[in-house]
C-alpha positions in Angstrom: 102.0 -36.5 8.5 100.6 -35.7 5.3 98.8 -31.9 5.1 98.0 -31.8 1.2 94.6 -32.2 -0.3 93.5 -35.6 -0.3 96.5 -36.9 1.5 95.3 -35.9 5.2 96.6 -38.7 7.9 95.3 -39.4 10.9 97.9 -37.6 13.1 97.8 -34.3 11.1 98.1 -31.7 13.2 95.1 -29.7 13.9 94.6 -25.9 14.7 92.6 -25.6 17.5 92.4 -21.7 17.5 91.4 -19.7 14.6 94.7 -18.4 12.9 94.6 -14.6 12.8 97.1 -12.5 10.6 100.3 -12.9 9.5 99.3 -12.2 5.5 102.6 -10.5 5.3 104.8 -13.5 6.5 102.1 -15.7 4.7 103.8 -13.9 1.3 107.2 -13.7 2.3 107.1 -17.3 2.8 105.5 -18.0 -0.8 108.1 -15.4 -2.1 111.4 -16.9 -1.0 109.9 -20.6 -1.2 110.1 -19.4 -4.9 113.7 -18.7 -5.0 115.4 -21.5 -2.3 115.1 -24.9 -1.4 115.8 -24.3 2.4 113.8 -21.9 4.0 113.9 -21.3 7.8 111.9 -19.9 10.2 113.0 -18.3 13.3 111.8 -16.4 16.4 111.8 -16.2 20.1 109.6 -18.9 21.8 105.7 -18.2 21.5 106.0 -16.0 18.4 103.8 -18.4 16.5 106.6 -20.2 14.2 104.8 -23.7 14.1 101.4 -22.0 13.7 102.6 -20.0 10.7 104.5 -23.3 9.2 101.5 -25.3 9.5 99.0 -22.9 7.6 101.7 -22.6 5.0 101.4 -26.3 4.9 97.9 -26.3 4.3 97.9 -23.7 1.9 100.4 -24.8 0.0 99.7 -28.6 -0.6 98.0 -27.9 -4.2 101.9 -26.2 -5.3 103.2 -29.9 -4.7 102.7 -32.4 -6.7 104.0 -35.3 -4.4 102.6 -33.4 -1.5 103.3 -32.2 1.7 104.7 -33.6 4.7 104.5 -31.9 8.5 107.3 -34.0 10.8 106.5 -32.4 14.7 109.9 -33.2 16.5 109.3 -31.0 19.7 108.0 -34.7 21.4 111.6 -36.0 20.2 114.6 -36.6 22.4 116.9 -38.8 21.1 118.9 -37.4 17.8 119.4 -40.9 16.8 115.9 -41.3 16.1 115.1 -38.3 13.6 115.2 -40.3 10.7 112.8 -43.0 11.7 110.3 -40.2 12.6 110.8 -38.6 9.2 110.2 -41.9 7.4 107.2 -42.1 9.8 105.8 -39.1 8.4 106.5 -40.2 5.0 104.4 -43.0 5.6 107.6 -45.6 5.5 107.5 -46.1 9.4 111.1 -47.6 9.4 113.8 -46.9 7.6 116.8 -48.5 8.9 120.0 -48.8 10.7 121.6 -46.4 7.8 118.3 -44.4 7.3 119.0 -42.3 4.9 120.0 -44.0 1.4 115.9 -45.3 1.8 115.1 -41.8 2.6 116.8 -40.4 -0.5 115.5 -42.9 -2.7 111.6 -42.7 -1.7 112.3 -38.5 -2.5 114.7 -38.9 -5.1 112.1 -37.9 -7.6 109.4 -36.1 -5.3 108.5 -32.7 -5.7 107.7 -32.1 -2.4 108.0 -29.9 0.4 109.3 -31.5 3.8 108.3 -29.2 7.3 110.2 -29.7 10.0 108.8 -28.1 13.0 110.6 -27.5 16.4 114.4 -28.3 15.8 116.2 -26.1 17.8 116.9 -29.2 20.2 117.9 -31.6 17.6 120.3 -28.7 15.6 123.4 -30.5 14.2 121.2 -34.0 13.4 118.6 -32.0 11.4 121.2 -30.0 10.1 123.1 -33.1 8.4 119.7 -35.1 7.3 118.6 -31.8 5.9 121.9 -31.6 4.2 121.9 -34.8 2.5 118.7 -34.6 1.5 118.8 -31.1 -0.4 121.6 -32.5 -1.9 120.2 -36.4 -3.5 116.8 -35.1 -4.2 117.2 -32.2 -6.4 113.5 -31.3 -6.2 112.7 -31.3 -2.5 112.1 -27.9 -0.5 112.6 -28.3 3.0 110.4 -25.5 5.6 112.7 -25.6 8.7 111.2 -24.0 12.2 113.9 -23.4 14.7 114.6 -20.9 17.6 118.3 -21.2 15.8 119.1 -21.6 12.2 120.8 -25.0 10.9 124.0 -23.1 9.0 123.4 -25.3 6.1 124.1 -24.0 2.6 121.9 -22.5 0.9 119.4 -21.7 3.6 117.4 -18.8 3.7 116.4 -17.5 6.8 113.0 -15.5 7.8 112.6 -14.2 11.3 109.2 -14.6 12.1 108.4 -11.3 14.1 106.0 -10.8 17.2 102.1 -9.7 16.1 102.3 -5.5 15.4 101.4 -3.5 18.3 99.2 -0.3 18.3 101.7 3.1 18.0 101.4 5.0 20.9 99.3 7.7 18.6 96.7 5.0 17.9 92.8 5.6 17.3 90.6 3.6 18.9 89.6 1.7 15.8 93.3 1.2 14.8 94.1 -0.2 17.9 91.3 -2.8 17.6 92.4 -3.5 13.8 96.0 -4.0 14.8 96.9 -7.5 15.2 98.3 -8.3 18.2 95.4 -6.5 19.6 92.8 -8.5 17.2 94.2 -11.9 18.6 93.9 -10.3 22.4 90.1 -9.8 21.6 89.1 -13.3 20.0 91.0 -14.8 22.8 89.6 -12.6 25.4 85.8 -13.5 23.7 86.0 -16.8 24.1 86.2 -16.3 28.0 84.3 -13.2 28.1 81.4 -13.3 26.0 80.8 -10.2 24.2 84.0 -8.5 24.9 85.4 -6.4 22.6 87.7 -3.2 22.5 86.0 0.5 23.0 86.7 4.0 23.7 86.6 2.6 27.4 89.4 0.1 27.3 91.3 0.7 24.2 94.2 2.5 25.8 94.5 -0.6 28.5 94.5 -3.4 25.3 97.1 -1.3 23.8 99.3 -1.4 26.6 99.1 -5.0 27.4 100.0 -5.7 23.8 103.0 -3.4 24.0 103.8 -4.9 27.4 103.7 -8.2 26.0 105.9 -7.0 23.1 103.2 -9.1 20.8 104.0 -12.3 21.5 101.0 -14.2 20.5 101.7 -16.9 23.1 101.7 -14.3 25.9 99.0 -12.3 24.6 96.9 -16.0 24.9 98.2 -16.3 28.3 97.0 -13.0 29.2 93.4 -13.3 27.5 92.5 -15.8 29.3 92.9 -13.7 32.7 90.0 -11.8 31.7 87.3 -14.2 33.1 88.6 -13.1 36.6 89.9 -10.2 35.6 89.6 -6.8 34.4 91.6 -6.0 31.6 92.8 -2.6 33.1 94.2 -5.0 36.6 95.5 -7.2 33.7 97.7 -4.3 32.8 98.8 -3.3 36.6 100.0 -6.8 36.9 102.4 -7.1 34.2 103.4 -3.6 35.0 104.1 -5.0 38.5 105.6 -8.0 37.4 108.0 -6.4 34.3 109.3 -3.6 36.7 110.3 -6.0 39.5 112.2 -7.9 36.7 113.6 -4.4 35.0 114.8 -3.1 38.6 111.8 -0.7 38.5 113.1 0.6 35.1 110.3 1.3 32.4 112.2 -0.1 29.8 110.8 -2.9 28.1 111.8 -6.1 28.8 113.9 -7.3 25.6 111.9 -9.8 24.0 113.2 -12.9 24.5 112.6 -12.6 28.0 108.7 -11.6 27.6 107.3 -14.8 27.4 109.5 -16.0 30.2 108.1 -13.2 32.3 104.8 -13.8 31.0 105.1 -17.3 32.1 106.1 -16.3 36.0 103.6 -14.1 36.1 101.1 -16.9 35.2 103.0 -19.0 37.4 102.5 -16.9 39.9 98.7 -16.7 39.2 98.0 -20.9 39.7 97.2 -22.0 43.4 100.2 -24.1 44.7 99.4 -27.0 44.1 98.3 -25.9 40.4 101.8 -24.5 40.1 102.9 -28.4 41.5 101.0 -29.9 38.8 102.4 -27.6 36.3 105.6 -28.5 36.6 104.9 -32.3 37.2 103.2 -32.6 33.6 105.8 -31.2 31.9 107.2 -34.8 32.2 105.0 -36.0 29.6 105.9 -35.2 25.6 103.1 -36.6 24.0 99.9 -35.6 26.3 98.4 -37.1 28.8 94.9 -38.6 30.2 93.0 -38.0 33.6 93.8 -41.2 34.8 97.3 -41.2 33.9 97.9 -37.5 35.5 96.0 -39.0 38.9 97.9 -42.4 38.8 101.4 -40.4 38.4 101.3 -36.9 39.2 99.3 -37.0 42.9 100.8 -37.6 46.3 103.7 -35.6 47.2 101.7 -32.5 48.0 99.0 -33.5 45.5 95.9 -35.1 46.7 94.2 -37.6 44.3 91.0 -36.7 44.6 91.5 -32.8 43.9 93.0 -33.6 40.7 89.9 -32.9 38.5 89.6 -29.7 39.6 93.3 -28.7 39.1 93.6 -29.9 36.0 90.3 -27.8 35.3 92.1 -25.2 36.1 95.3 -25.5 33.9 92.9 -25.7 30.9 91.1 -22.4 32.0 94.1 -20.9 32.2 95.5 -22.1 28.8 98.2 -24.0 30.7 96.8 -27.1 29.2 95.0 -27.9 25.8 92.2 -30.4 26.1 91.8 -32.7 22.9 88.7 -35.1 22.9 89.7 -38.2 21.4 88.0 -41.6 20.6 89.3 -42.8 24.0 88.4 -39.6 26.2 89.9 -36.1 26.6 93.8 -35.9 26.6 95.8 -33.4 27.6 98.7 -31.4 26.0 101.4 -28.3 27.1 102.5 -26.1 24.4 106.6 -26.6 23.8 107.4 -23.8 25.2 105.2 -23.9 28.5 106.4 -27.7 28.5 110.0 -26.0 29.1 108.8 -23.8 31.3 107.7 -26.5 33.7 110.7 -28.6 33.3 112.5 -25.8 34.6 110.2 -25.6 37.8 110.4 -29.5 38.6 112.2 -29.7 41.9 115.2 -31.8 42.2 113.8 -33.8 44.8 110.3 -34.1 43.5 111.7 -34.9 39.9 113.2 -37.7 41.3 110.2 -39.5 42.9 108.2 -38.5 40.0 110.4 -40.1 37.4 110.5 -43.7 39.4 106.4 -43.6 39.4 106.8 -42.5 35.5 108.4 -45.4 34.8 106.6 -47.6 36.5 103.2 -46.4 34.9 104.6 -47.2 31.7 106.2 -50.4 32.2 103.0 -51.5 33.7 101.5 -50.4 30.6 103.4 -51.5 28.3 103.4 -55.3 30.2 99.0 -54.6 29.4 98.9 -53.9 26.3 101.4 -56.8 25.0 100.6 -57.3 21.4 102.1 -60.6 21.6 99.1 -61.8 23.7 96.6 -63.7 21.9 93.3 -61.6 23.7 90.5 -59.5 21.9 91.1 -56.4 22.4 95.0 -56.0 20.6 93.5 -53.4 18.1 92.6 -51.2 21.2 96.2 -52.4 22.6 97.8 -51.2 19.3 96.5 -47.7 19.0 97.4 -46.8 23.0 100.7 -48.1 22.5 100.8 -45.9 19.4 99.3 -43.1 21.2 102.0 -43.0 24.1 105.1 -43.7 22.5 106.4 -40.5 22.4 105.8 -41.0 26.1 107.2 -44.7 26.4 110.3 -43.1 24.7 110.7 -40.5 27.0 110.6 -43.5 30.0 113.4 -45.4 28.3 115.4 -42.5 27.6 115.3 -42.1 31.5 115.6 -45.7 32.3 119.1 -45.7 29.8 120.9 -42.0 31.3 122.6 -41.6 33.9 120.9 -42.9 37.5 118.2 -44.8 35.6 116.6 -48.1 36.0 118.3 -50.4 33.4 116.1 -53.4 33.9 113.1 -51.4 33.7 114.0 -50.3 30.7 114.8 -53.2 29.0 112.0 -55.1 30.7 110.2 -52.1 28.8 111.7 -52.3 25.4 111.9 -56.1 25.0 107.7 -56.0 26.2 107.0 -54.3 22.9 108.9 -56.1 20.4 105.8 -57.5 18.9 104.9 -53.8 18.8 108.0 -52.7 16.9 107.5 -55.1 14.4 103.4 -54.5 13.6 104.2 -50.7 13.7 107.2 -51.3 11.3 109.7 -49.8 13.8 112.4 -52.0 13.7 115.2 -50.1 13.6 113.8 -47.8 16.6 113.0 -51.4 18.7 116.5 -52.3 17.9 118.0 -49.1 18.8 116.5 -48.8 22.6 117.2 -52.8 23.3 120.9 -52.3 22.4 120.9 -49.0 24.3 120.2 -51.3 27.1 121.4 -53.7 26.8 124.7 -51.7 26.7 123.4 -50.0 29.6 123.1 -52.8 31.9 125.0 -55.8 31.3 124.2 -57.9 34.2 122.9 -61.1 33.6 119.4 -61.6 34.2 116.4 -62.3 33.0 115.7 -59.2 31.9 119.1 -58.9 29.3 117.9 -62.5 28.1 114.5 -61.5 26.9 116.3 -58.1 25.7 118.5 -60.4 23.9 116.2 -62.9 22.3 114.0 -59.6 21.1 117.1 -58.0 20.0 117.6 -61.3 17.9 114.3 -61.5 16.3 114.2 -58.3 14.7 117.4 -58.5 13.3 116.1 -61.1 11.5 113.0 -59.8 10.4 115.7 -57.2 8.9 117.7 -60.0 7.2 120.2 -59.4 9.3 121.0 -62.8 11.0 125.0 -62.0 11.2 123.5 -59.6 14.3 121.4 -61.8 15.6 124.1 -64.7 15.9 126.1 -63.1 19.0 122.7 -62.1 20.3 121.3 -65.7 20.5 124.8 -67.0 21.8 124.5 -65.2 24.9 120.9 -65.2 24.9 121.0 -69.3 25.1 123.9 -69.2 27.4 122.3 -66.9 29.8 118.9 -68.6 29.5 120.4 -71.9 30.7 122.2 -70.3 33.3 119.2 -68.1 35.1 117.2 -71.6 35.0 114.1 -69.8 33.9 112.2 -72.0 32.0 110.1 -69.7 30.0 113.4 -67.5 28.8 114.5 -70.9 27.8 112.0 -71.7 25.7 112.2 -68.0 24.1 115.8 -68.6 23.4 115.5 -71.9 21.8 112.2 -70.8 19.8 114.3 -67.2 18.6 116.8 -69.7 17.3 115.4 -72.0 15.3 113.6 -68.9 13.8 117.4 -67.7 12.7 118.0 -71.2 11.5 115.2 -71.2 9.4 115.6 -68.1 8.0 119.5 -68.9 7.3 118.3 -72.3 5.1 118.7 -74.8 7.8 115.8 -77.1 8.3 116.9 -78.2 11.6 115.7 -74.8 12.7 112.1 -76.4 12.7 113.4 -78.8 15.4 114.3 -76.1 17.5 111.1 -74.5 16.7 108.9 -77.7 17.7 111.0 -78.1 21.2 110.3 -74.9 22.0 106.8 -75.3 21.4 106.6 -78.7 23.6 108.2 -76.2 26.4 105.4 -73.7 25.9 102.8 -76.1 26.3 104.2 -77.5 29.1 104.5 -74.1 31.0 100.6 -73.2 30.1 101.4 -70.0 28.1 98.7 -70.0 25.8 100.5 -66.5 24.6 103.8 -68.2 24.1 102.2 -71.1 22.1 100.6 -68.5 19.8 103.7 -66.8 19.1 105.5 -69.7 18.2 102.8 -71.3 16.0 102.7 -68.4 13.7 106.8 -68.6 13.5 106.6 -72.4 13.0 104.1 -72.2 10.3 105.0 -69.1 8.3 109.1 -70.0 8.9 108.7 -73.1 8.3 106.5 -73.4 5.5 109.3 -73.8 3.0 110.5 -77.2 4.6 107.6 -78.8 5.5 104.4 -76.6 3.8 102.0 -79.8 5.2 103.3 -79.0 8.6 103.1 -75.3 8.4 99.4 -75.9 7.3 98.4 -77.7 10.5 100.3 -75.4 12.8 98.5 -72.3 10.9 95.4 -74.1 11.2 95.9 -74.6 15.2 96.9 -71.3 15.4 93.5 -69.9 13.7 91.0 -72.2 15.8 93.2 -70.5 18.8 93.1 -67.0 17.9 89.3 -67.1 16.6 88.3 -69.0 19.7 90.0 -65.7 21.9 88.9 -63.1 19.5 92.4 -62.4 18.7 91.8 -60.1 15.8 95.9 -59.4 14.6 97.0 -63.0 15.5 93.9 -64.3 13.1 95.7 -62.2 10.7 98.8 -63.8 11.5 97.1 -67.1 10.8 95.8 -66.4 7.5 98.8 -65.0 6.8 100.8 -68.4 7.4 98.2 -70.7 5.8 98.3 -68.6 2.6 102.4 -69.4 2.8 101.8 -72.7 2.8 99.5 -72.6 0.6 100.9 -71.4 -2.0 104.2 -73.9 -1.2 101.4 -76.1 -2.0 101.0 -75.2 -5.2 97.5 -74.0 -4.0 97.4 -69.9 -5.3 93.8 -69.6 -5.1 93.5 -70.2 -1.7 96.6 -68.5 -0.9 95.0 -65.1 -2.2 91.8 -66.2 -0.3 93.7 -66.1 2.3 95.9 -63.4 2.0 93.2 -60.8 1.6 91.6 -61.9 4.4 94.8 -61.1 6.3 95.5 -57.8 4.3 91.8 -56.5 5.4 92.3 -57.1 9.1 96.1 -55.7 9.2 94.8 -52.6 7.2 92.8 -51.2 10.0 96.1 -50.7 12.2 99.0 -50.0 9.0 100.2 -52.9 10.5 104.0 -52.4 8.0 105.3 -55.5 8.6 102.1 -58.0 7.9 100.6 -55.2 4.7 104.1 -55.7 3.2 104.1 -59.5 3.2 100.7 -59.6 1.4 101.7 -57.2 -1.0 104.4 -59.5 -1.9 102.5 -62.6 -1.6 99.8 -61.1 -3.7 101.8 -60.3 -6.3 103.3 -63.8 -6.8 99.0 -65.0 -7.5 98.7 -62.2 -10.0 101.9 -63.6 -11.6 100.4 -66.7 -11.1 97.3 -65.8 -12.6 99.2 -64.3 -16.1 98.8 -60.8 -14.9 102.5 -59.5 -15.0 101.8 -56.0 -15.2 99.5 -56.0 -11.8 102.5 -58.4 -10.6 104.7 -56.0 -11.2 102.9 -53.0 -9.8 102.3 -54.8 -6.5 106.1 -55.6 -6.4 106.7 -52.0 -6.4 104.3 -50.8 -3.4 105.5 -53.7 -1.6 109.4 -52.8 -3.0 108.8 -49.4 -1.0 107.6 -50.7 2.2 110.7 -53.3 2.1 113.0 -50.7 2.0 111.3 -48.3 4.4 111.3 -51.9 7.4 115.3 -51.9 6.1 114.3 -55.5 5.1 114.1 -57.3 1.7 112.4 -61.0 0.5 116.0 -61.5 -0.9 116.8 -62.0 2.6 114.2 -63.9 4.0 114.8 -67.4 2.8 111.1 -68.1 2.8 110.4 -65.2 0.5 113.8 -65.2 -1.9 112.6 -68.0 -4.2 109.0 -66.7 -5.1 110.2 -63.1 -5.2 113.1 -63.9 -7.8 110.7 -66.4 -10.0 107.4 -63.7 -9.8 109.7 -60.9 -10.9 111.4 -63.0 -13.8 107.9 -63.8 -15.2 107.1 -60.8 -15.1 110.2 -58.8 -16.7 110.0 -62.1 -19.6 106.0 -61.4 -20.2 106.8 -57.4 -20.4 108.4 -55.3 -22.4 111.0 -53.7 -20.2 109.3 -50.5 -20.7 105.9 -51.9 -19.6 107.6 -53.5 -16.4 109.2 -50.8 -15.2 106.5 -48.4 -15.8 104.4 -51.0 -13.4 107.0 -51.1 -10.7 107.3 -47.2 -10.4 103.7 -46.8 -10.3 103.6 -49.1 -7.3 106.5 -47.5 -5.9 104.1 -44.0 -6.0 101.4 -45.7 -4.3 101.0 -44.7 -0.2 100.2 -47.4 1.6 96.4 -46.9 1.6 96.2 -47.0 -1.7 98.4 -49.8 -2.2 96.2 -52.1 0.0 93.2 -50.7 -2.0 94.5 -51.9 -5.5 95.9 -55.5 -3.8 92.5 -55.8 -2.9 91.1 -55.3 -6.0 89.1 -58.2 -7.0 90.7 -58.4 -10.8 90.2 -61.2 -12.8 89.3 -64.9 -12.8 
């Protein structure tokens, strides 16, 4: 997510607290990010490492001439999908099976600087990508935030130390001016209006701070106490609660265990069935809504109808973080009060809570198809985007140990259409052949894991993958007698014929069709006129036109924003197999406006492409060639290329030929990196440009 001037993304995170402090780290940060190209910050949990990182971010876009980029992995459980999420922050969404080669050639020549926040769970995998990348992109610095350091070479290391603490020789007014105590005060105003420190309470602010050792996370745990609270019963309790931990001793705890005990003792605080709720909404990595907490977390102790009020209560209690979104408020749990919880889950509760977690999101996953030709598949795009770190968190359970394999494949093959719109095709890939490792057993579960497997391998160009894929998937199809996986199978394909040069492929494409109809699936027959048409475009262009055409009156006639899109999308293919570039553009823009208001990667890169065959067509070379650049990058980043998508590979080769003959070399490739620069925004901004006759 992009933090630099001009450059902010939708998903940047945002401080929600004013930031208080912390000038001296603030310069040792600057200073050493003078001298190395690895810096990394470290501390106990709560001492404010990703706060700290994420100013520095902001105040240090303007140094960076390619920008900077903040990559959040705390929500991340799976290793084998850290590079996808980097390439998602570099606005490349997808960057393969073998991610990094694309990852080193979009920063090859970047001066940049990369955060990485929260990596002490993903240690050895950040370690090597951070590795790699240091070493093939000489002009990258990487900020690293980690309870541990990554032992790569060359990295310097800064401990980020807990907030200073008034000496026990303090004045009044340096105890208010010290800084743990200043962030105990704006915290404790914002629950106690008007509170600030005096000669009255001075000496009981200093000893919380001490007590808490500084910690700015416990100090906001303990702030917000004070609307019930006085803050000298504020010091008794920690007192109480540190000395039954310390055997009575008045030693301070050391301080890796402060926030711990700072998180029993505000445990021990929340009602029970606050402390229940605590612990069961730590199961969710990316935030969660009301109705999602009521649907999942109640029963089992938790009554429905109370859980307003308990959530309430988290939040005043800074257990929870409200954020008000577009769609309503949705709540999130610090990392480290996440962990907290997770520790807290019950064996026995986990266990019913898990099988309702997945459930929710297989049911939600099965509602917000995007391969459904309804209205509202915008609104069904951005909550699937919303809750994937969620949805990942389900699969990863489905696929481990004692999980429910044909939930989770029912899961991951129910988003395919997702995976491609959002460019994630490697990541769609990796979680169907996770289960479908997981759970061999025929079904029909594995066959629509298999024929969505299939598909995105060839949407990658990858048809030797998809070959085994579709054996089995036919095989197994024919064998379950489900009529509807049949048609899936036969439709997925002639999809991989097409794409492999083999015109019968439209004959599989039409039966398959004829199937769909038969069985009423309006949804199906969508899907499969869009593949016809745009697939089959090459063979039969006259065809593909009608089909497109069917599919339009469809999708307009159901409001079907993204599958209108789809349509324009095919109609401009086969219109420009037509010979027809005029209304191939007309169409394609159409397409490239409606795809832009999601980033859908896969359709925005096709009209790139697409558009810069018309400018070739129109005798501008050098737009041709700029637009083959932007669309160049976002090929790479969907580990795809129009060399390897039959229906691309002739009009790619003959735009770029026309181009590099009407240029001087110089020219051409002066074009194509300036595409390659452009983010996507921008890209879909110039291909829109209306330039010339």
């Amino acid at each position: 997510m992009p933090i630099s001037d001009g450059m902010a993304g939708k998903d940047q995170p945002v401080e929600v607290t004013s930031f208080i402090g912390r000038q001296r780290e603030m310069s040792d940060v600057r200073r050493l990010l003078r001298k190395t190209r690895l810096l990394t910050l470290t501390g106990v949990g709560g001492v404010g490492k990703t706060r700290l990182a994420l100013r520095m971010a902001q105040s240090l876009g303007g140094c960076f001439p390619s920008g900077v980029e903040f990559v959040e992995l705390a929500t991340l459980e799976d290793a084998d999908l850290l590079e996808p999420t980097v390439a998602t922050a570099l606005g490349l969404r997808d960057s393969g099976r073998h991610a990094t080669p694309v990852l080193v050639d979009h920063l090859a020549d970047k001066r940049m600087l990369l955060v990485l926040d929260n990596c002490e769970h993903l240690l050895q995998a950040c370690g090597d990508l951070v590795d790699r990348l240091l070493r093939a992109a000489p002009r990258l610095q990487i900020l690293i935030t980690s309870r541990h350091t990554l032992g790569v070479t060359g990295e310097q290391v800064l401990p980020v130390p807990p907030m200073p603490v008034p000496t026990a020789d303090a004045t009044v007014r340096g105890i208010a001016r010290c800084e743990a105590v200043r962030l105990f005060t704006e915290r404790a105003a914002g629950v106690r209006q008007g509170f600030a420190v005096d000669a009255a309470n001075a000496p009981a602010v200093a000893r919380l701070s001490q007590r808490l050792d500084g910690i700015p996370l416990a100090i906001e745990l303990a702030a917000v106490r004070l609307r019930t609270t006085p803050v000298e019963e504020l010091v008794r309790q920690l007192d109480d609660r540190f000395d039954v931990l310390t055997g009575g001793s008045s030693t301070a705890l050391p301080r890796h265990q402060t926030l711990r005990a700072t998180m029993e003792w505000s445990f021990g605080l929340c009602s029970p069935d606050e402390q229940l709720l605590w612990s069961r909404l730590s199961m969710f990595p990316g935030g969660v809504d009301l109705e999602t907490v009521e649907a999942i977390c109640s029963g089992d102790g938790i009554a429905r109808e109370d859980m307003f009020d308990l959530v309430a209560g988290l939040v005043d209690k800074s257990v929870l973080a409200g954020e008000r979104r577009d769609t309503g408020v949705r709540y999130r749990m610090l990392e480290s009060i996440r962990a907290y919880g997770r520790e807290r889950l019950a064996a026995a509760d986990e266990q019913a809570l898990r099988r309702r977690y997945v459930d929710h999101y297989r049911q939600l996953t099965e509602q917000n198809r995007l391969d459904h030709v309804v209205s509202d598949q915008l609104e069904r795009f951005r909550m699937m985007h919303l809750e994937l770190p969620n949805v990942r968190h389900a699969l990863d359970l489905c696929f481990s140990p004692g999980g429910d394999g044909s939930a989770g494949l029912e899961i991951a093959s129910a988003l395919w259409a997702y995976w491609i719109l959002d460019g994630a095709l490697t990541e769609g890939r990796h979680w169907l052949e996770r289960g479908l490792e997981f759970m061999p057993e025929p079904g029909t579960a594995r066959v629509r894991a298999l024929w969505a497997d299939a598909l995105l391998a060839i949407y990658q160009g990858d048809g030797a993958a998809a070959t085994p894929l579709l054996k089995e998937c036919r095989t197994l199809a024919r064998r379950t007698g489900d009529e509807s996986a049949i048609a899936f199978a036969i439709q997925t394909s002639g999809v991989a014929a097409l794409s492999a040069g083999d015109p019968r492929g439209f004959e599989l494409l039409e039966d398959a069709l004829a199937r769909h109809r038969a069985l009423g699936d309006i949804h199906a027959v969508g899907v499969n006129l869009y593949h016809t048409a745009a697939f089959g475009a090459v063979e039969d262009p006259d065809r593909a036109t009608a089909l497109g055409a069917e599919l339009l009156e469809l999708s307009e006639a159901r409001d079907a924003s993204l599958f209108q899109a789809y349509a324009m999308l095919a109609l401009g293919s086969a219109a420009w197999k037509q010979g027809d570039w005029r209304r191939t553009e007309a169409m394609i823009r159409k397409a490239l406006m409606i795809m832009g208001v999601v980033n859908d990667r896969w359709g925005l890169t096709q009209c790139l492409e697409i558009l810069a065959w018309t400018a070739g067509a129109r005798g501008q070379h050098e737009r041709a060639a700029r637009l083959l650049g932007a669309a160049h990058e976002l090929w790479q980043a969907l580990d795809s290329s129009p060399t390897g998508l039959r229906h691309q590979l002739h009009s790619h080769k003959r735009c770029e030929a026309q181009a590099r003959q009407a240029l001087e070399t110089r020219v051409f490739n002066a074009a194509f990196r300036d595409g390659r620069k452009l983010r996507l925004d921008p890209a879909v901004a110039y291909a829109l440009e209306d330039d010339g006759p």
